[in-house]
N, C-alpha and C positions, 0 to 999 in steps of 0.2 A: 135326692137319694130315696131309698125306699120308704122312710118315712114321710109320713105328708102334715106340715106345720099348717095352723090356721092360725094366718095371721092379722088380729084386726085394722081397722082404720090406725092411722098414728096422732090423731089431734088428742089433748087434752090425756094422752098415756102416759105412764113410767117408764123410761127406757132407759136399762144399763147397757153400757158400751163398753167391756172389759178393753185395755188396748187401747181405746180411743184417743189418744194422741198421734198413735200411726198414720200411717198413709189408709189405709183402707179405713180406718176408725176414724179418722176426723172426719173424711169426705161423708163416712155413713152420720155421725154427729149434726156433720153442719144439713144434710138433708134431713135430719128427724125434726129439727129445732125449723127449717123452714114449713115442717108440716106440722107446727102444730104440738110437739111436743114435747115432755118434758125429759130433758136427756142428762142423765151422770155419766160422766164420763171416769174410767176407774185404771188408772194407769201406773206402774212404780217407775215410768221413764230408764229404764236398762237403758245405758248407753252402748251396749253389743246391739241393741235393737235398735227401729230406724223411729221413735215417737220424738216430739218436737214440740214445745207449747206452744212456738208459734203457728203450727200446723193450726190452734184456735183461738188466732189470736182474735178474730171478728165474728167472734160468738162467744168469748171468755164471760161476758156478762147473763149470758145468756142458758147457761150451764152450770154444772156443778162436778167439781173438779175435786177427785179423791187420787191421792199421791201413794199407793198401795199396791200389793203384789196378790194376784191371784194363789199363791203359794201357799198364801196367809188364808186357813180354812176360818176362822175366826171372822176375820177381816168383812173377806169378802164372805159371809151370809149374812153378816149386818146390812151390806146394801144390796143383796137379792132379796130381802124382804119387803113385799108391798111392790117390786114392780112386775110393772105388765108384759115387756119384753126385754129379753136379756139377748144381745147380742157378741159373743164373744169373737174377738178379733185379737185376743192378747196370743200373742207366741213370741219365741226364738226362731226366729225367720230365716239364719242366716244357712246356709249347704252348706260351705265350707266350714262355718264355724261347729255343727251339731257333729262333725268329724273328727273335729281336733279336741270339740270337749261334752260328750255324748249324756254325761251326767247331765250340767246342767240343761240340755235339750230335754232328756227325760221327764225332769221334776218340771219343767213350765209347760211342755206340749203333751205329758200325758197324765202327770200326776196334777198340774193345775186346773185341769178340764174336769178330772174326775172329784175336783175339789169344787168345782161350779155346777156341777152334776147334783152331786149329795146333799147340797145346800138348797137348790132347788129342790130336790126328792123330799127334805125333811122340813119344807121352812113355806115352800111359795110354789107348789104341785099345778097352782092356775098359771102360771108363767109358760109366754112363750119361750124356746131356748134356741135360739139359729149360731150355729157351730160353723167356723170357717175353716174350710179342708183346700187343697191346693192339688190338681191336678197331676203334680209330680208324685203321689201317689200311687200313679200306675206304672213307673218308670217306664223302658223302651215301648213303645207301641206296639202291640200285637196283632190287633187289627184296626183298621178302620170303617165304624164310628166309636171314639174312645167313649161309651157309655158307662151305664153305672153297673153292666153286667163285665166289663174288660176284667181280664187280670190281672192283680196288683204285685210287683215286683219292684218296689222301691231297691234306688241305687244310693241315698245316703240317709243318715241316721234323723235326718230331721223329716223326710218324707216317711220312714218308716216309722215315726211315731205319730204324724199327722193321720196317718193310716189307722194306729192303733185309736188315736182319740177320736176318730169318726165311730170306728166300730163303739165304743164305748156308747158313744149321742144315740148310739141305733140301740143298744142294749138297754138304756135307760128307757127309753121311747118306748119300746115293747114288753117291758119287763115293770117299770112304774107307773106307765100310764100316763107318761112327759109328752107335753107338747113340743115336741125338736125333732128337729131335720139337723143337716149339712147340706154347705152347699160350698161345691170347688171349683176355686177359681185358678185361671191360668192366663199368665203372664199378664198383668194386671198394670196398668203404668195410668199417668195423671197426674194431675194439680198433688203437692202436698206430697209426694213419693220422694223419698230419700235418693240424692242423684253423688253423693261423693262417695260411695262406696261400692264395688262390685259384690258384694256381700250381698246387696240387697237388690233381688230382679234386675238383672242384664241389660234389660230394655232400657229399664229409669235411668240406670248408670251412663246409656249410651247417648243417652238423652241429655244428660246432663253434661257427656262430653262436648255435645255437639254446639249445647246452649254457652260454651264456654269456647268455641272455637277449636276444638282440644282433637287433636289424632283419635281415630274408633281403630283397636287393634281386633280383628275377627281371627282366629283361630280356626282352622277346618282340616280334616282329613285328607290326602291325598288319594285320589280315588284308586282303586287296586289293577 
């Protein structure tokens, strides 16, 4: 995004993982611990969300596991103090769900970021901070290439707060003097992705059908 993070080597670092029992968060986990470093892991496991402890279960030795809600302003700046890189991967991930109940999307995807923000601005200002934003951010396509200049016209409540929490990462960035970027990702599937819910990335889901033997129902428009 427009901000630009420098981000050091990872041997021998601090690294928090908010989220880190998810799909994105564990795979990022188990690659920091294979490099070298030292990884917490900071997760309250929501079961609306897709985190798993078995997601680490062959690195659980090897980490440091805090059972905790980014919500919690308290909480979490006791463990953004003294580390080196903060990687936030915690959200309410689900579309459908940040529909049906827009509160709670609010307070984890916009009011929990700016609670990982603050604590970093007032506590640990040497920290890197990498913010995970999702390409549904820019809902329908406009043009293409979807860059970081496209227009943003989110079509449900939990893009449109990913939206708002990116903006946030870029306002700290240029306004404290934070080391943080965003960085969005799109349609994202792999090892450790939650596959029994369609809740969670369509792809995993389909994926998970197929590892099962199980019908893929595709839904499409009827061309005009």
């Amino acid at each position: 995004m427009s901000a630009t993070v420098k981000l050091p080597g990872l041997r021998g670092r601090k690294i928090l993982i908010t989220g880190g029992l998810g799909f994105i968060g564990s795979n990022l986990a188990q690659k920091c611990v294979e490099l070298g470093a030292e990884v917490t892991i900071y997760d309250c496991l929501d079961p609306r969300s897709g985190g798993n402890l078995y997601n680490v279960h062959d690195i659980r030795d090897s980490v440091e596991l805090c059972h905790q809600d980014i919500q919690d302003f308290s909480r979490v700046s006791q463990h953004i103090l003294n580390k080196d890189i903060i990687f936030n991967c915690a959200a309410s991930t689900s579309h459908p769900f940040s529909m049906r109940e827009p509160w709670i999307d609010l307070d984890v995807n916009s009011r929990g970021v700016i609670n990982l923000l603050e604590a970093v601005r007032r506590f640990n200002k040497d920290a890197c901070f990498i913010h995970l934003g999702t390409s549904t951010q820019l809902g329908p396509l406009q043009h293409k290439i979807a860059d970081e200049m496209h227009p943003e016209f989110p079509t449900d409540i939990y893009s449109a707060n990913k939206c708002v929490s990116e903006k946030y990462v870029l306002i700290y960035a240029r306004a404290h003097q934070i080391n943080a970027a965003v960085v969005r990702l799109a349609n994202v599937f792999g090892p450790r992705a939650s596959i029994h819910s369609p809740e969670f990335t369509f792809n995993n889901y389909f994926i998970g059908l197929a590892l099962q033997d199980k019908d893929i129902t595709v839904l499409a428009k009827a061309p005009r």
